[in-house]
C-alpha positions in Angstrom: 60.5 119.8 158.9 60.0 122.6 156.6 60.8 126.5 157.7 60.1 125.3 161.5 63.6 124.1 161.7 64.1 120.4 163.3 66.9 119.7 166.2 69.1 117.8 165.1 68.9 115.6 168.2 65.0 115.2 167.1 66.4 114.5 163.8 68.7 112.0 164.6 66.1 110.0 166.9 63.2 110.5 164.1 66.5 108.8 161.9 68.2 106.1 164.0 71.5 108.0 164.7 73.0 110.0 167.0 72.5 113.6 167.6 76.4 113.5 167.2 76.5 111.9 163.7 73.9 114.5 162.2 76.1 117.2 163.5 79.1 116.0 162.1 77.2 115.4 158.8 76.2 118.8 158.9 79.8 119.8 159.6 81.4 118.2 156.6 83.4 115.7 158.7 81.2 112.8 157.5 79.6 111.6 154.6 76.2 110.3 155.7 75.5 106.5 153.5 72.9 106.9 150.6 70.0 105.2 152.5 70.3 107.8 155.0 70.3 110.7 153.2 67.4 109.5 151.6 65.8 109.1 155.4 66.4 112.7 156.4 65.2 114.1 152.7 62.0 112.4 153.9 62.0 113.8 157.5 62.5 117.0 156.3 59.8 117.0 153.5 62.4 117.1 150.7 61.8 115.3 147.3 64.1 112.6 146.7 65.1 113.8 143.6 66.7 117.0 145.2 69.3 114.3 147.1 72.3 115.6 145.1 71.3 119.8 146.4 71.5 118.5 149.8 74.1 116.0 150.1 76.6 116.7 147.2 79.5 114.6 145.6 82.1 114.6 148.2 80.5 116.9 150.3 81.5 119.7 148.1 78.3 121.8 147.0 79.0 123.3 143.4 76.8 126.6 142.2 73.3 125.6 142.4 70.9 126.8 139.5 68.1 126.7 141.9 67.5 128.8 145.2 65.2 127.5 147.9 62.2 129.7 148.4 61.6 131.2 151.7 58.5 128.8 152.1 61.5 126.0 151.2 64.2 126.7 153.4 64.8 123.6 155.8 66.7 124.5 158.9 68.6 122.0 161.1 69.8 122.9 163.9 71.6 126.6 163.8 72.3 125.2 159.8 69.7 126.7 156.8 70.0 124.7 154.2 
């Protein structure tokens, strides 16, 4: 969900995993498979095409060229994104 923020327990059920699995995605201890990434994009009203901003290479976010908006920040759990 956009700028309302989304727990990531709610998340997780909306998903088919475990509250516990979106927070160690979010953590960087995991690396979430490709069809799920795609699920949560969609949850959280995120193009597809915006997959590698939100779930880079190897986890490891390089200097985006494009800021989110304030009417595009997604929030997930205590996490802005």
């Amino acid at each position: 969900m956009v700028s309302e923020g989304l727990p990531p327990a709610k998340l997780a059920h909306r998903v088919g995993v475990t509250a516990q699995h979106i927070n160690n995605i979010l953590g960087g201890r995991t690396q979430p498979r490709l069809d799920l990434c795609y699920e949560i994009l969609d949850q959280l009203g995120v193009p597809p095409e915006k997959l590698s901003f939100y779930f880079p290479p190897n986890g490891m976010r390089v200097e985006a060229t494009e800021r989110p908006t304030a009417s595009r920040i997604i929030r997930v759990g205590a996490r802005v994104y």
